[in-house]
BALOBA-1460 file (C-alpha; in Angstrom, 3 decimals):
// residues 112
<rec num="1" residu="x" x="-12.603" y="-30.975" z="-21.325"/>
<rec num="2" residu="x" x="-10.091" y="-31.846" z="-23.936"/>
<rec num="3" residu="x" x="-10.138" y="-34.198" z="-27.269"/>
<rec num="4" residu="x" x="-7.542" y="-35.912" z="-28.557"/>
<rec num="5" residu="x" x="-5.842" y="-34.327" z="-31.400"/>
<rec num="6" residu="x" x="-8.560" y="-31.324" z="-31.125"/>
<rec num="7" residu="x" x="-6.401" y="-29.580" z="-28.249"/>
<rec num="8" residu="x" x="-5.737" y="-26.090" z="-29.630"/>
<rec num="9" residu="x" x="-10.060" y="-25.905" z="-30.476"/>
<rec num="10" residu="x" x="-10.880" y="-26.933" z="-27.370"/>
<rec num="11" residu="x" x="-8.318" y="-24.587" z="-25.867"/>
<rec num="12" residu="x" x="-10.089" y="-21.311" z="-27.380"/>
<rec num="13" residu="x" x="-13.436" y="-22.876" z="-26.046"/>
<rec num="14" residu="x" x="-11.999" y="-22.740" z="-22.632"/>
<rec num="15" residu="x" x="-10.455" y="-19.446" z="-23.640"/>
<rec num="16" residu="x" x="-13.640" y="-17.814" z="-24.413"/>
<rec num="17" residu="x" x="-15.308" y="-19.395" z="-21.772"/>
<rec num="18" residu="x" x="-12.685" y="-17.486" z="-19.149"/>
<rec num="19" residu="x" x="-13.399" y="-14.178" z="-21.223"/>
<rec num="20" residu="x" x="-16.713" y="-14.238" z="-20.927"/>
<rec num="21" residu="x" x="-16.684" y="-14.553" z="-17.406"/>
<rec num="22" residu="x" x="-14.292" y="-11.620" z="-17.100"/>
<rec num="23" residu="x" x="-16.541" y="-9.470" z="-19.262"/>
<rec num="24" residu="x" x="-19.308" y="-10.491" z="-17.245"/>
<rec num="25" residu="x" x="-17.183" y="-9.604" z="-13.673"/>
<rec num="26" residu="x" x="-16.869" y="-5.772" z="-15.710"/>
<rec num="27" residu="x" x="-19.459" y="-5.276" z="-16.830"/>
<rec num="28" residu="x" x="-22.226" y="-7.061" z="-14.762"/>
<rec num="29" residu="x" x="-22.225" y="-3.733" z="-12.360"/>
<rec num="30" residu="x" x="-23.453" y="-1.690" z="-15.720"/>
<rec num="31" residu="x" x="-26.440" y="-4.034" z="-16.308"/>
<rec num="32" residu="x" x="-24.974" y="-5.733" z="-19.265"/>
<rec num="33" residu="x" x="-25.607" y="-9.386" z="-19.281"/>
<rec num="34" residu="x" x="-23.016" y="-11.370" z="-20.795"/>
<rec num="35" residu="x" x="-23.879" y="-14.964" z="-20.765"/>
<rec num="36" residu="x" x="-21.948" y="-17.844" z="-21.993"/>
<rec num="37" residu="x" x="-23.270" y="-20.468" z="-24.544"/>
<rec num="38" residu="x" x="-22.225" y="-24.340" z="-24.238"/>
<rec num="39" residu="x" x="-23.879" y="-25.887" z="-27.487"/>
<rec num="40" residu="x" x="-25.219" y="-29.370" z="-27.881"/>
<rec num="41" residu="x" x="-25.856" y="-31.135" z="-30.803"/>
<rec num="42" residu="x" x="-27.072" y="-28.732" z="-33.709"/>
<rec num="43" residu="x" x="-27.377" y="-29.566" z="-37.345"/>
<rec num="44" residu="x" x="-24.607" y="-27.910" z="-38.435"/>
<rec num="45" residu="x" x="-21.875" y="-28.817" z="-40.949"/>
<rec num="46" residu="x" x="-19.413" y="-29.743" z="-38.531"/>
<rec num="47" residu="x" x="-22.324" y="-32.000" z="-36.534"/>
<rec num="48" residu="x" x="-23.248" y="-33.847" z="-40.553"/>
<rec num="49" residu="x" x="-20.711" y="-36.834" z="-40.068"/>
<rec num="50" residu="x" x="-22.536" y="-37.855" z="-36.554"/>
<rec num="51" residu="x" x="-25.317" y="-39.887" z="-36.182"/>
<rec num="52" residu="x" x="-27.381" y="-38.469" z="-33.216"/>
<rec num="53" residu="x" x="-30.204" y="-36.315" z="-32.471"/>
<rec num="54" residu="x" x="-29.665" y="-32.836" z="-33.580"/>
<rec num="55" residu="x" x="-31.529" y="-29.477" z="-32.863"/>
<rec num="56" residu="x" x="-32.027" y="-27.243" z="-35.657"/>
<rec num="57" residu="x" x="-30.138" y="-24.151" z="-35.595"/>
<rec num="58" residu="x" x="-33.856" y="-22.084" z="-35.381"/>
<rec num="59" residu="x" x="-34.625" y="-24.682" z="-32.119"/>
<rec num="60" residu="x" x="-31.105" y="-23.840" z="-30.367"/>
<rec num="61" residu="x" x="-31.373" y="-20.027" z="-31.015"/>
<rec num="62" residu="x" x="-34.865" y="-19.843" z="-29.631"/>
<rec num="63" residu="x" x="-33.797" y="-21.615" z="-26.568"/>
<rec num="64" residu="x" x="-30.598" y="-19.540" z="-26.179"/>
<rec num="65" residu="x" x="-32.819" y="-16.625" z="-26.257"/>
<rec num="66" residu="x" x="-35.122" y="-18.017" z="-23.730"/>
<rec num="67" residu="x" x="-31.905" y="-18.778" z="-21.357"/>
<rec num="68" residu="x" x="-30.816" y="-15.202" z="-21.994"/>
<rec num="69" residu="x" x="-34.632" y="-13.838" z="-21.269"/>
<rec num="70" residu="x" x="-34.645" y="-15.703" z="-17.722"/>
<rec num="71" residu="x" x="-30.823" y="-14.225" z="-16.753"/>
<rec num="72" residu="x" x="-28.749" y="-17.393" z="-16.957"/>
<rec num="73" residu="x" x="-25.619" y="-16.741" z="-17.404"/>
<rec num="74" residu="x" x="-24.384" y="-20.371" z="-18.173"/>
<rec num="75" residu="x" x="-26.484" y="-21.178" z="-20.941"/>
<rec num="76" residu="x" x="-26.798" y="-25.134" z="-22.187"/>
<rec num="77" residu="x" x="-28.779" y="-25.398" z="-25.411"/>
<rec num="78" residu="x" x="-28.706" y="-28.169" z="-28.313"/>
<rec num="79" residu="x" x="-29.705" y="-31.451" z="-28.039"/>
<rec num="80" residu="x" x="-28.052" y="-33.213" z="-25.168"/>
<rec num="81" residu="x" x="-26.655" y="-30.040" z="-23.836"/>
<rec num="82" residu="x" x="-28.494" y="-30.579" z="-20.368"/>
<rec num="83" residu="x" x="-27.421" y="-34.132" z="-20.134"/>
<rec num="84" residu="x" x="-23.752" y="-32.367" z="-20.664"/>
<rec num="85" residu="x" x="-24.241" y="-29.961" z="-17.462"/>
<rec num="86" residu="x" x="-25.328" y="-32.669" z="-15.117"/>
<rec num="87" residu="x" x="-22.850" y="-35.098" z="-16.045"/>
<rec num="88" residu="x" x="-20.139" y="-32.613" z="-15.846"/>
<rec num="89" residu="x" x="-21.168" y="-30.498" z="-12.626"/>
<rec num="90" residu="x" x="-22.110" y="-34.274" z="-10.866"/>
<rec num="91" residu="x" x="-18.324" y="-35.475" z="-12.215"/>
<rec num="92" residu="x" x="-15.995" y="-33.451" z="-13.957"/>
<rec num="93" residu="x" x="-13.294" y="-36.136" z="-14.471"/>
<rec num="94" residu="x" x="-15.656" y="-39.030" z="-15.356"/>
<rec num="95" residu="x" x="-17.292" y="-36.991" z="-17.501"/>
<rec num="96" residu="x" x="-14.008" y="-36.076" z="-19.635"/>
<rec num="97" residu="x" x="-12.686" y="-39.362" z="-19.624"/>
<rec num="98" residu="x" x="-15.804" y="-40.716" z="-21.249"/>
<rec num="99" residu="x" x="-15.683" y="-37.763" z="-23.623"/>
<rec num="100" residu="x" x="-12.406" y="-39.116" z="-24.274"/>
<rec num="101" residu="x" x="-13.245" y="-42.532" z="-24.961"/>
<rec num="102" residu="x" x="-16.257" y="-42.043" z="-26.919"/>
<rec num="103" residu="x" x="-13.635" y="-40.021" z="-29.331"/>
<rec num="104" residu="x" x="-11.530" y="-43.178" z="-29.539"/>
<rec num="105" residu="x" x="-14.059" y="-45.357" z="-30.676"/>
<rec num="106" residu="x" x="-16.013" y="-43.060" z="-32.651"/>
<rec num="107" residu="x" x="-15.009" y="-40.529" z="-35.226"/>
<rec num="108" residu="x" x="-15.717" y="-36.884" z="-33.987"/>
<rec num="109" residu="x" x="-18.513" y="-36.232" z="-35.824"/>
<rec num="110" residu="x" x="-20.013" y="-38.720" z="-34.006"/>
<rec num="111" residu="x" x="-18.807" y="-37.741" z="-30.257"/>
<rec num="112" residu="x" x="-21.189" y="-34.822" z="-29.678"/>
């Protein structure tokens, strides 16, 4: 999905998100994993503004490790990261336009 005013960053998300699923289509046949990583909510500096629940960044690598340990490939980690994967794989569209909306009425520290 795309933010207002944040289209170029969210461009090189979806970017890397079609790379990684071209490194994994090489190099999956070699027994390399490649997985991709869709982070929640982590206390980060670019998460400080918001006022939300937050993983640490020790809590969202141990469960990006875990992901990687069981073979996903799509790998949702950070707080409301799962809540993310339903919402968009039930409703891709609704999803983004609530994304959307949340970013109008919130700043985007706060959107995550």
């Amino acid at each position: 999905f795309c933010l207002p005013e944040y289209a170029s960053y969210c461009a090189s998300k979806s970017a890397a998100a079609i790379m990684t699923a071209g490194l994994r289509a090489e190099l999956g046949h070699r027994g390399v994993q490649v997985a991709g990583v869709f982070t929640g909510a982590v206390d980060t500096r670019m998460a400080a503004p918001g006022d939300y629940p937050k993983s640490s960044p020790l809590e969202h690598g141990h469960e990006v490790l875990s992901a990687m340990e069981a073979g996903e490939e799509d790998i949702f980690a950070g707080k409301g990261a799962e809540h993310m994967r339903v919402a968009i794989r039930a409703d891709p569209k609704a999803f983004e336009r609530g994304m959307i909306e949340r970013y109008r009425t919130k700043p985007m520290g706060s959107v995550g």
